[in-house]
C-alpha positions as CSV (number, residue, x, y, z in Angstrom):
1,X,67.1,2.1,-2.3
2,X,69.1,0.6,-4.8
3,X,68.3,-3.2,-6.6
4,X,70.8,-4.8,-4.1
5,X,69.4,-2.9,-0.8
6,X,65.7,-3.9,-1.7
7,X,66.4,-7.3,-2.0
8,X,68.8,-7.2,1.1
9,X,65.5,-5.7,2.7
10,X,63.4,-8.8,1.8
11,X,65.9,-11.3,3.3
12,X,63.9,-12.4,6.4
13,X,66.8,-12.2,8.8
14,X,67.3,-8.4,7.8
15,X,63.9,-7.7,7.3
16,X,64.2,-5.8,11.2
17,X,67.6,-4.1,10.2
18,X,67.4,-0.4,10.0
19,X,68.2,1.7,6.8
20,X,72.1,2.2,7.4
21,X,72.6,-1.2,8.2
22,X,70.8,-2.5,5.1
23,X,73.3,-0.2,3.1
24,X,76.0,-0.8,4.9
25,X,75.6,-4.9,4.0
26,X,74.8,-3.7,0.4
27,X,78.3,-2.3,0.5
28,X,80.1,-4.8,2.0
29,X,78.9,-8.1,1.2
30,X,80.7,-10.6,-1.2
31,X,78.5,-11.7,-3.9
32,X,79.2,-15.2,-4.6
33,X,78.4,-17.5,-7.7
34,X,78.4,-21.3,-7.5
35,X,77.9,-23.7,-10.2
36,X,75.6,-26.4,-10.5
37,X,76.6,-29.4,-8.7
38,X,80.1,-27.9,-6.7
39,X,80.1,-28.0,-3.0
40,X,79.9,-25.2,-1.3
41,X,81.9,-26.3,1.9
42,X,82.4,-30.0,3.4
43,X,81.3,-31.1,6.6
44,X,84.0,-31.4,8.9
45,X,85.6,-28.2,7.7
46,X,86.5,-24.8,9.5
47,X,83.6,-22.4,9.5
48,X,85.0,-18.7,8.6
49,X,81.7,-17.7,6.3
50,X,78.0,-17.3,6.9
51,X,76.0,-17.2,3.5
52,X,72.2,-16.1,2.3
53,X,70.6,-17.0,-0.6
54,X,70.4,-14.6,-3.1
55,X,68.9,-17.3,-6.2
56,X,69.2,-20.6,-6.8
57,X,68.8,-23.3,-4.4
58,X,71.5,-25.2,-1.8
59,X,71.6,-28.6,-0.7
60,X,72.3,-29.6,2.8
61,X,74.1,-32.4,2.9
62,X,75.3,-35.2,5.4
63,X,77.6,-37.5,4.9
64,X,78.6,-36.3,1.4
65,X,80.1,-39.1,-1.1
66,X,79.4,-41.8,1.1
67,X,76.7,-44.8,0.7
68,X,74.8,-42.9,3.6
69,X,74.6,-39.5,2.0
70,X,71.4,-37.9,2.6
71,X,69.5,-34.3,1.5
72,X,68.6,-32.9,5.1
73,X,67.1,-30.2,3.7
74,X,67.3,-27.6,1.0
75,X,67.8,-23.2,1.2
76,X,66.0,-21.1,-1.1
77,X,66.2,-17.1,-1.9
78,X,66.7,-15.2,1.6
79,X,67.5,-18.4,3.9
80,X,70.9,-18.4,5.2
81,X,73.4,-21.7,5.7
82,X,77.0,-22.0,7.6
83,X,75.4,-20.2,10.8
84,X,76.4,-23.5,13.0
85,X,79.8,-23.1,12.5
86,X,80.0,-19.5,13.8
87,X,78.5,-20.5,17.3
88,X,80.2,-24.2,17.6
89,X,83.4,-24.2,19.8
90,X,85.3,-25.9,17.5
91,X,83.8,-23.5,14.5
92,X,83.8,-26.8,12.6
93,X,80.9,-27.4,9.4
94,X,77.9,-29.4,10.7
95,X,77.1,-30.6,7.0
96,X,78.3,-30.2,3.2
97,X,76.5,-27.5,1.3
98,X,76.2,-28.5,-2.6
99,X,74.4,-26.2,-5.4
100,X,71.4,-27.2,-7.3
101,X,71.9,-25.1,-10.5
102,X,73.3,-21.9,-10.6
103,X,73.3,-20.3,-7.6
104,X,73.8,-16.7,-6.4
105,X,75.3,-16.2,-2.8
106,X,75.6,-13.0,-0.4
107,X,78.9,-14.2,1.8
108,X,79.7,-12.9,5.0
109,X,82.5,-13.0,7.3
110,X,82.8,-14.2,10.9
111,X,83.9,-10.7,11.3
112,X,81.2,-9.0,9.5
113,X,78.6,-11.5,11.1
114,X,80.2,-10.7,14.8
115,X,79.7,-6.9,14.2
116,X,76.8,-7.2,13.1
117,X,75.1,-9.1,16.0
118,X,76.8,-6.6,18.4
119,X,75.8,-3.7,16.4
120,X,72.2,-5.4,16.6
121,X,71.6,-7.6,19.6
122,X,67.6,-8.4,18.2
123,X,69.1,-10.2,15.0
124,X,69.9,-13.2,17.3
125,X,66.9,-13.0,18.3
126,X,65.8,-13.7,15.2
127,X,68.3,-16.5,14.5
128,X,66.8,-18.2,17.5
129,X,63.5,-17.9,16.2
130,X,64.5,-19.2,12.9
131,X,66.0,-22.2,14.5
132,X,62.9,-22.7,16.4
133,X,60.9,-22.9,13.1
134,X,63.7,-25.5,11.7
135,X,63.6,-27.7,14.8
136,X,59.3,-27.5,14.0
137,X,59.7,-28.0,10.7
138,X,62.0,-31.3,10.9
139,X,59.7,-32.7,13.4
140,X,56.5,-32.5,11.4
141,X,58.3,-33.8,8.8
142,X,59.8,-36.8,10.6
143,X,56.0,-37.4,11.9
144,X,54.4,-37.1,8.5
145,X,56.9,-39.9,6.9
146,X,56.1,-42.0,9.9
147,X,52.5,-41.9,9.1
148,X,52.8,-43.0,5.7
149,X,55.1,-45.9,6.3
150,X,52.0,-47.0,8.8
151,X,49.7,-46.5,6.0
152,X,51.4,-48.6,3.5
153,X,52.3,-51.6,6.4
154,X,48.5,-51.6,7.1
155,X,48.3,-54.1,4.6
156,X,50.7,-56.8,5.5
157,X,50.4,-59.1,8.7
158,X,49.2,-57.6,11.6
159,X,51.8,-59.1,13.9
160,X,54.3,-58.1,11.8
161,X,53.1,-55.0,10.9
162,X,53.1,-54.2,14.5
163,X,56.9,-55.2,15.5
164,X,57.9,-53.6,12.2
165,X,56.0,-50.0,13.7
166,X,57.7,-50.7,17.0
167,X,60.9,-51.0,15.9
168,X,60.5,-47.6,13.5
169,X,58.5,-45.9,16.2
170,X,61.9,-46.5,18.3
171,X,64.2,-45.6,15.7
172,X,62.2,-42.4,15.2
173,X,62.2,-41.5,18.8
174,X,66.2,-41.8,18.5
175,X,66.5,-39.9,15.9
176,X,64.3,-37.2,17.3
177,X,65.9,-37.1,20.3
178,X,69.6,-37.1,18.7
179,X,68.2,-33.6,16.5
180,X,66.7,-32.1,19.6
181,X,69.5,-32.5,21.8
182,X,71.7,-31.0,19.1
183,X,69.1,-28.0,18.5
184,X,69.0,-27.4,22.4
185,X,72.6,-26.8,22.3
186,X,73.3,-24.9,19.3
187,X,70.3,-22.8,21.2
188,X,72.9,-23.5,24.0
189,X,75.4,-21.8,22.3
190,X,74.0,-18.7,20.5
191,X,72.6,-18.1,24.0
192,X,76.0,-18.0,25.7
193,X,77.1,-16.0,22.3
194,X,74.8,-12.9,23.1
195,X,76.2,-12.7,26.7
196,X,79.4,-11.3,27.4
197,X,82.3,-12.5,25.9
198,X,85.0,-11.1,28.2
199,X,84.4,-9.0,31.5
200,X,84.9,-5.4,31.6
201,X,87.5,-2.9,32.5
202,X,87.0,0.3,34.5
203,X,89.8,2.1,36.4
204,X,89.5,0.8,39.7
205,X,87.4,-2.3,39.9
206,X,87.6,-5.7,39.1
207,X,84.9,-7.5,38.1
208,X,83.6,-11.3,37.4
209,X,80.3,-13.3,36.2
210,X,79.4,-17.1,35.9
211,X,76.1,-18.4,34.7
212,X,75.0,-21.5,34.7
213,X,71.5,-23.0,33.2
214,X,69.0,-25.6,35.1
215,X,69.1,-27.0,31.4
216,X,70.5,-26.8,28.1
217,X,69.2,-23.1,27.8
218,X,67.9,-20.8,30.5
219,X,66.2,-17.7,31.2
220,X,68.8,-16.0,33.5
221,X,70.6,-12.7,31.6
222,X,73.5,-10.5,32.5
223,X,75.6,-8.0,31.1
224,X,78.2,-5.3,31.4
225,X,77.6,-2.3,29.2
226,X,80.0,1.0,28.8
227,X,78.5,3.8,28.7
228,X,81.7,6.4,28.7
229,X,85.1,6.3,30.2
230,X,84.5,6.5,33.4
231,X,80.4,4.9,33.9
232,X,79.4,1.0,32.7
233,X,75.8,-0.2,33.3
234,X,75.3,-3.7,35.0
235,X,72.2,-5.8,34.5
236,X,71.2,-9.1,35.6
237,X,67.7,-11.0,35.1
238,X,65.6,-13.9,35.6
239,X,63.0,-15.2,33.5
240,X,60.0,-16.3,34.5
241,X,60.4,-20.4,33.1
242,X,63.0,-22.3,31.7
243,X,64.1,-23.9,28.9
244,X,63.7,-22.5,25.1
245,X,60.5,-20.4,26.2
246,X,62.6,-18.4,28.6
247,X,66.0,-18.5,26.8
248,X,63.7,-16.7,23.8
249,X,62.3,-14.1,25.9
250,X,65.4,-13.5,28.1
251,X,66.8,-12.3,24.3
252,X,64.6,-10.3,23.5
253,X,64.6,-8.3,27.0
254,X,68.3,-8.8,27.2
255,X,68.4,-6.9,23.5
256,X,65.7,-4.2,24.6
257,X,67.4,-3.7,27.9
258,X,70.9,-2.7,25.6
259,X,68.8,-0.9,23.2
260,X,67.5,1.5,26.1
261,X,71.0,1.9,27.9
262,X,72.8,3.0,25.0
263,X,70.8,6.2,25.0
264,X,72.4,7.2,28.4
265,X,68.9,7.1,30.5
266,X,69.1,7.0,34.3
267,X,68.2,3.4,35.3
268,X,64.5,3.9,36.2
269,X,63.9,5.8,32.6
270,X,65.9,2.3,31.0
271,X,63.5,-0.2,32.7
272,X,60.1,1.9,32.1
273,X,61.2,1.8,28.3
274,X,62.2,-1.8,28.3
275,X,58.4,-2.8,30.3
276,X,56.9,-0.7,27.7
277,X,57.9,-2.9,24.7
278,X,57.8,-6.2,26.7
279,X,54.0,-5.6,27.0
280,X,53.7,-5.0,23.7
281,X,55.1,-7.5,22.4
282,X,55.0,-10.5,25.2
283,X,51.9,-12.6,24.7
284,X,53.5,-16.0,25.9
285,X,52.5,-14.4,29.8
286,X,56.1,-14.4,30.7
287,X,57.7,-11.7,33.0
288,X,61.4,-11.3,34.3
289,X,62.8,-9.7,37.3
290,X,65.9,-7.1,36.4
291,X,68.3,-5.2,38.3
292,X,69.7,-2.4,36.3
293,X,72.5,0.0,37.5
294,X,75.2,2.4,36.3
295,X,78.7,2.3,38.5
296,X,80.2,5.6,38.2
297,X,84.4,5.2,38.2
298,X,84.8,8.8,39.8
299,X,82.0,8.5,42.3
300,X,82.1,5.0,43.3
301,X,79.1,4.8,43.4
302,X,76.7,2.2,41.5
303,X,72.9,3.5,41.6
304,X,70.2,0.7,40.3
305,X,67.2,0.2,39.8
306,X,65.7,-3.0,40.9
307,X,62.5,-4.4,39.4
308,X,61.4,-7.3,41.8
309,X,64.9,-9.1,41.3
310,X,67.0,-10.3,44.4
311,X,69.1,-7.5,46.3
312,X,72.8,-6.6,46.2
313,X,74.6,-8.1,49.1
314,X,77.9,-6.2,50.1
315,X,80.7,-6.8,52.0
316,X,82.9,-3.9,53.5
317,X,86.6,-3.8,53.9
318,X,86.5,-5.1,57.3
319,X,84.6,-8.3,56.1
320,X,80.8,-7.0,57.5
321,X,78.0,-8.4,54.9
322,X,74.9,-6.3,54.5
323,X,72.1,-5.8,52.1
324,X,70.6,-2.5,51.5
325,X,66.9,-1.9,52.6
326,X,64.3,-3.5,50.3
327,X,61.6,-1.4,48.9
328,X,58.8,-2.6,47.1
329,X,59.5,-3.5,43.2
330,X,57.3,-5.5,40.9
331,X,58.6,-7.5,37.7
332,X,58.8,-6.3,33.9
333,X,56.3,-7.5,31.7
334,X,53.2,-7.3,34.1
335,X,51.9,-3.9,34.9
336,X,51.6,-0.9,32.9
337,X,53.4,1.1,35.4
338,X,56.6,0.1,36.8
339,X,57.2,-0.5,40.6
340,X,61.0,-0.1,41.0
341,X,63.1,-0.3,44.3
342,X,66.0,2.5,43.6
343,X,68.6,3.4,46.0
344,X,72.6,4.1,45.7
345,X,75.4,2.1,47.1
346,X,78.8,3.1,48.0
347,X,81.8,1.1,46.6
348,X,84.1,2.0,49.1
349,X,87.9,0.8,48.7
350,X,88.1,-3.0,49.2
351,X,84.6,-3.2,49.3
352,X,82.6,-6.2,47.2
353,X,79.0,-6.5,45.6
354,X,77.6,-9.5,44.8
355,X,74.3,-9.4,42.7
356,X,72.8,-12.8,41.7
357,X,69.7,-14.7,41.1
358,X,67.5,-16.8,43.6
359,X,68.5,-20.1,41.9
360,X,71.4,-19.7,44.2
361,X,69.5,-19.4,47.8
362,X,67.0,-21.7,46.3
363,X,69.0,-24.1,45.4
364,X,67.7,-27.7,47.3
365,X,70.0,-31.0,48.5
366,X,68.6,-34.0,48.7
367,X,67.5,-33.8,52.3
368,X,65.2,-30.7,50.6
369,X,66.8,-28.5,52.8
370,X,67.6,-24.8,50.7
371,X,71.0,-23.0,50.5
372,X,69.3,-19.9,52.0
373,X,70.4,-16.4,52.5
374,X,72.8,-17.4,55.8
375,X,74.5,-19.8,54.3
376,X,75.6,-17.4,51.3
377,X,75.9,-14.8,53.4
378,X,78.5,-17.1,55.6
379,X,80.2,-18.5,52.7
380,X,80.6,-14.2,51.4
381,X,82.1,-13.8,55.2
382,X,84.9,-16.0,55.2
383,X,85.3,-15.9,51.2
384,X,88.9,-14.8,50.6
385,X,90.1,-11.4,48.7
386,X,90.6,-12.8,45.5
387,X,89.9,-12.1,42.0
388,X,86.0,-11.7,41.4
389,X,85.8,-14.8,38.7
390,X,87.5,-17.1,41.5
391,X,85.4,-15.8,44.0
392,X,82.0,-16.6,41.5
393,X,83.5,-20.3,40.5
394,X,84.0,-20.8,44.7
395,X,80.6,-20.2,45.3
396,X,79.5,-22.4,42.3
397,X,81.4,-25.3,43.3
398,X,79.9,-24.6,47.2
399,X,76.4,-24.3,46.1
400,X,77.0,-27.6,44.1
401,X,78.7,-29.6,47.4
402,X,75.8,-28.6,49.5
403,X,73.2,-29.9,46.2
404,X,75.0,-33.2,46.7
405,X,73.2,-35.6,44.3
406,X,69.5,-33.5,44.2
407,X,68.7,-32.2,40.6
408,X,69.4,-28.8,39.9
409,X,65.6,-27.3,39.2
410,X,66.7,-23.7,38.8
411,X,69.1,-21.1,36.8
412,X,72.2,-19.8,38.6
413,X,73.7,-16.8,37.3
414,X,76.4,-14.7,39.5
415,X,77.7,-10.9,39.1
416,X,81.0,-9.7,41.2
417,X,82.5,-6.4,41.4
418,X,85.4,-5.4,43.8
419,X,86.8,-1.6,44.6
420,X,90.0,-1.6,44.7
């Protein structure tokens, strides 16, 4: 390996990368010098560049050159800033970035960084984990400076000593709850980031998918996957929490799950590889039911694999709804043999296939009443032939009229596909 490559290597976000990829940033990243004291970039401004450390040190910065300006927090060698910007909507800065001393940068484009993380779906995964150890980090630091302010008011009046903590204690709890809320949804956002961006094409079908999370981030998955001209895999999931816990572990299956299709195995091979690694690596007890399946463009036909998850519902050309026989099938991430439910449907022309997870026939009102299978079943009926995104935003907005006012407890997450 060359000087550049090893030290590329030893950069903890590419530490997973394989060999070609390490040389293929060696070759294409910008290195970067900024002096002591310029700024980097301003808060407020368009994000086009992600950077990592190579030496030096940066300063994150809010409110730059105003009476409130404040260090937030400083990057050494092999920690990377200007990541917010490339999963806000509005790609805007979050913060000013200003050197402390010389400093050496490795500068990446949203392109590059894009490619990259489809190239390698586990480096968001490790983004995510990264964040998690910043949101950790700035909460034991906000609790360590709270303890020595109570230290040093020990000594004054103990009435005022304890309004003084009250009021801090409050002010802390703001402020902690102002950087969670904005951690959950930048977690928010690289979530919906490693999900597809933009629904397939195959030569006669149509297709359409809508998630949507019990809370800021979720543990529901789907995704479309080409594997030639003429054959595109079709997954969804649901993890066995929510919140950050399951959002983490619906990446890493999501990325295994890619990892495994790209290498063209039939769906039961896909999802004995992908329960393989999760018990290997999964010690948080968590498990996730998957339905895997490859839809074949000459055959019409879309063989899956189903590991516990919720079966396809299907409605003919003539408007009959029916679900295919349920076998037994058992959830990734528990056994060290896989029980999978495999069978092969039929797309026939004008025919539609709905997969989705139970957060939808779950879903309560306030009378505690549940949406149940009949009533999606009914609503699939009389559903009109319309494009497959309408059709998943119509049963979203019918699950939400029958919730009413009752909280929404679980993940939703919707998969359509129409033969034309």
């Amino acid at each position: 390996m060359t000087p550049t490559e090893k030290m590329l290597a030893r950069v903890p976000l590419f530490a997973n990368l394989p060999p070609h990829e390490i040389q293929t940033l060696a070759a294409t990243l910008t290195v970067r010098q900024v002096a002591d004291g310029a700024v980097l970039f301003y808060e407020g401004d368009e994000g086009r560049h992600f950077y990592i450390v190579r030496a030096g040190e940066l300063q994150v910065v809010k409110s730059l050159g105003t009476p409130d300006e404040r260090i937030v927090n400083r990057r050494g060698p092999g920690e990377f800033v200007g990541e917010m910007s490339l999963f806000n909507l509005d790609g805007k800065r979050t913060a000013s970035v200003r050197a402390r001393g010389d400093t050496q940068l490795w500068e990446m484009t949203r392109a590059e960084f894009d490619a990259l993380l489809t190239r390698e779906p586990p480096l968001a995964y490790e983004m995510v984990r990264v964040l998690s150890h910043r949101l950790t980090d700035a909460h034991n630091r906000a609790l360590a400076e709270l303890i020595e302010k109570n230290r040093s008011l020990e000594q004054k009046n103990v009435e005022l000593a304890r309004a003084y903590q009250e009021l801090q204690a409050a002010h802390a709890q703001i402020i902690e709850k102002e950087k969670l809320e904005r951690e959950l949804q930048l977690a928010a956002e690289i979530q919906l980031s490693i999900l597809p961006r933009d629904l397939p094409t195959l030569e006669g079908f149509q297709f359409g998918a809508q998630i949507m999370p019990a809370r800021h981030v979720g543990g529901d998955l789907y995704d479309f996957i080409p594997l030639s001209a003429d054959a595109l895999a079709i997954v969804i999931g649901d993890v066995s929490d929510k919140g950050v816990p399951a959002a983490i572990f619906m990446a890493q299956t999501h990325a295994l799950i890619r990892a495994a299709a790209r290498q063209n195995r039939s769906p039961r091979e896909t999802l004995e590889r992908v329960n393989q690694y999760l018990l290997e690596m999964n010690a948080s007890g968590l498990f996730v039911t998957v339905l895997y399946g490859i839809l074949s463009r000459t055959t019409r036909e879309f063989q899956y694999a189903r590991a516990g998850h919720e079966l396809p519902l299907v409605r003919d050309a003539h408007g009959a709804v029916w679900t295919p026989p349920q076998r037994d099938g058992a959830p990734l991430g528990v056994l060290d043999f896989v029980l999978l439910d495999e069978a092969t449907l039929t797309l026939a022309p004008g025919a539609t296939m709905l997969l989705l997870t139970d957060g939808v026939t779950e879903t309560f009102n306030a009378r505690r009443e549940q949406f149940g299978a009949k009533r999606l079943e009914e609503f699939f009926q009389r559903a009109p032939q319309t494009d497959m995104q309408t059709l998943c935003q119509a049963l979203l907005a019918e699950i939400a009229a029958f919730r009413g006012t009752a909280a929404v407890h679980d993940d939703i997450t919707l998969v359509a596909v129409h033969a034309a």
